[in-house]
N, C-alpha and C positions, 0 to 999 in steps of 0.2 A: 915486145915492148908493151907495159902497162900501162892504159891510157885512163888520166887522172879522171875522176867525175867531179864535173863539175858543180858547185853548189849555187842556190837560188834562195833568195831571200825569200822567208815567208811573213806571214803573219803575226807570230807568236809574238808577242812582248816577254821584257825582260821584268821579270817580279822586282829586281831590286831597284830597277829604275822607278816601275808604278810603286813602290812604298816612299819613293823619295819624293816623288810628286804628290803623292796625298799627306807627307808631313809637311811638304811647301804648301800648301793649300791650305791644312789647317792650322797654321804657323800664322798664313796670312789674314783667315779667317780671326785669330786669338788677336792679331796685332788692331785688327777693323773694330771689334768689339773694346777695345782698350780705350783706342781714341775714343769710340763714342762715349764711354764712359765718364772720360776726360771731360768731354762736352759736355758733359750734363752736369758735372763738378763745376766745369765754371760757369755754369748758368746759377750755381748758387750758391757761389763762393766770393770771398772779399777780396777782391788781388791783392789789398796789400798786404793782406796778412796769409793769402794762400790756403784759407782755411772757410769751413762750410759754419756760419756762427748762428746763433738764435734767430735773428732776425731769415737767415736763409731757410734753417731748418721750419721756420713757420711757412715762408714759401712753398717750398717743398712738400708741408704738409695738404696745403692747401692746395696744388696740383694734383696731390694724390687724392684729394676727399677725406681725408681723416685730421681728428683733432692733434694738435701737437701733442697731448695728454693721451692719447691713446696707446696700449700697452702693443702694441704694433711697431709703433717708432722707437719705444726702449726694446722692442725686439729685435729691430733694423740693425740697433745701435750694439747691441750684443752679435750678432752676426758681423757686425764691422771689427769689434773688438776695440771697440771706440772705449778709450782711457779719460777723457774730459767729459763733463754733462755739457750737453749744449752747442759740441764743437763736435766736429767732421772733418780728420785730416784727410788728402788724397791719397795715399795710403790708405787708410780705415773704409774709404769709401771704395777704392778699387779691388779690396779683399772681399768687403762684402758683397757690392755688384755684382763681379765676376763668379763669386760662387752659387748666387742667386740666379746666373745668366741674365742680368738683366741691364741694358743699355740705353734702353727707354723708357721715359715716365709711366706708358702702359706696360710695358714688362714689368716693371716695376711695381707697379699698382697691383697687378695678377700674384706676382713673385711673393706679395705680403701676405696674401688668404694662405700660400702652399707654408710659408716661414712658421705661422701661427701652428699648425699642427707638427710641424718640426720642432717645434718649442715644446710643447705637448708631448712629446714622447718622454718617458720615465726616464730613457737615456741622456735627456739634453736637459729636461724640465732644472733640476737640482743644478747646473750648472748657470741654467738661467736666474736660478731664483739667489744665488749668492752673486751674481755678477750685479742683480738689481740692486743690491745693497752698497755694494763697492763703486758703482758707477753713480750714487747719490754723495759720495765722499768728496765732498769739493772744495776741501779743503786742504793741503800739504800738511803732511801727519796724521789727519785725522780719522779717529778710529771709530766714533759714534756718529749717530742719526738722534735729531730732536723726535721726540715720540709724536709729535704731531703729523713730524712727515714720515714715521714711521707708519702712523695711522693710512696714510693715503697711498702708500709704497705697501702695502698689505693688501688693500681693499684691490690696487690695479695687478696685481701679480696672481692673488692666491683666491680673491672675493668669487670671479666664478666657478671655481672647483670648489670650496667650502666656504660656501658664503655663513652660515651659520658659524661656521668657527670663528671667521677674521669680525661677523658680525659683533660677536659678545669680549673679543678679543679687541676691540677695538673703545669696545664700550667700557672696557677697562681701563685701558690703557688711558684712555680720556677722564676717567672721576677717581683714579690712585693719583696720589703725590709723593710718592718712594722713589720712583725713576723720573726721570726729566730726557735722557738719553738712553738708545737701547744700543748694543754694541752686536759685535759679527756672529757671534757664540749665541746670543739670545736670539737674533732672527733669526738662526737658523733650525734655533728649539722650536719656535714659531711653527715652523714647517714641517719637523719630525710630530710634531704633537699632532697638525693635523692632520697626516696622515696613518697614525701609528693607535691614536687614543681615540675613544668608542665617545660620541656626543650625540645626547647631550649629559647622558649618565654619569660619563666618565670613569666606568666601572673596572676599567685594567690600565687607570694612572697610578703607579706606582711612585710615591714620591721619596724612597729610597732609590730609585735609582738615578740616573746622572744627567736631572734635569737642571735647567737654568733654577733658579732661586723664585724669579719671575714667575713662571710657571706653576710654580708649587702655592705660591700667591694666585695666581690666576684661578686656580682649583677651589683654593680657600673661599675665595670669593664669590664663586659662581654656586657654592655649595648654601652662602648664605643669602643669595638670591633665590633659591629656590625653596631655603626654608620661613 
């Protein structure tokens, strides 16, 4: 007669069990980080309208140490993917939080130094610098910017990478009376020129090729400033 052996529980664990307890863990960790999130939403939000408004986003800035004018907050606001100036839906604010990892006003505050040089990269920069434009559109339909606030939507985006450029570009744009508004096509030559054309020479602007109109003025100009 075969006599069975018998078996003894050991130690081992079951892997599929521990992978199902470390996706509960950090399932419940995703949902703890949510709320706070939440939490921090409505510490600066209007209940009745559910939404994070000027007034709050000055709070806000104010917690943080930075000016509500500081190219940090239209950074914030671009990581949020925030559609309204001025306005923080819960939504916009839980895309952007979340990906920042950040649930507290000191995470927060940290989260904006790492943001800044993620903006900075060539990869994101160009995306940043047309969202800045779009995101001053506050108007339904509206396709231009007054040059005044172009002037100053320049100086905060582009001024510390080529301050010389947005410098004399600005200084233009303030004493012509040909434009009054710049549109999406001309910011964006804005941007290709300063990175692409040699200043303050200007010695390989080619104005056969498929610059804004603006631009080819801009050259003209600058050509007769320095003579």
């Amino acid at each position: 007669m075969i006599r069975r052996s018998s078996t003894k529980k050991t130690g081992t664990t079951n892997p599929s069990a521990s992978a199902d307890l470390s996706r509960t863990a950090s399932g419940k960790a995703v949902t703890k980080e949510l709320e706070r999130i939440g939490q921090l939403f409505n510490s600066y939000s209007n209940r009745a309208t559910n939404m994070i408004e000027p007034e709050g986003i000055e709070a806000l800035c104010s917690d943080l140490g930075v000016d509500h004018t500081d190219v940090r907050i239209l950074m914030l606001a671009w990581k949020m993917k925030s559609e309204k100036q001025g306005y923080f839906t819960l939504d916009e604010w839980r895309v952007g939080l979340k990906s920042l990892h950040a649930d507290t006003i000191a995470k927060l505050k940290k989260a904006l130094m790492d943001l800044e040089n993620e903006v900075r990269k060539p990869s994101n920069f160009l995306d940043f610098y047309s969202y800045a434009f779009r995101y001053c559109l506050t108007e339904e339909k509206q396709k231009s910017i007054d040059t005044e606030s172009i002037c100053e939507l320049l100086d905060l985006v582009l001024g510390s990478q080529f301050s010389h450029q947005v410098g004399s570009l600005v200084e233009y744009l303030k004493c012509q009376n040909d434009y009054k508004v710049i549109n999406m096509d001309q910011w964006m030559g804005f941007f290709r020129f300063c990175k692409e054309i040699s200043f303050p020479d200007l010695k390989n602007y080619d104005p056969d090729l498929a610059w804004p109109l603006i631009l080819d003025n801009f050259v003209d100009w600058m050509k007769v400033q320095k003579s």
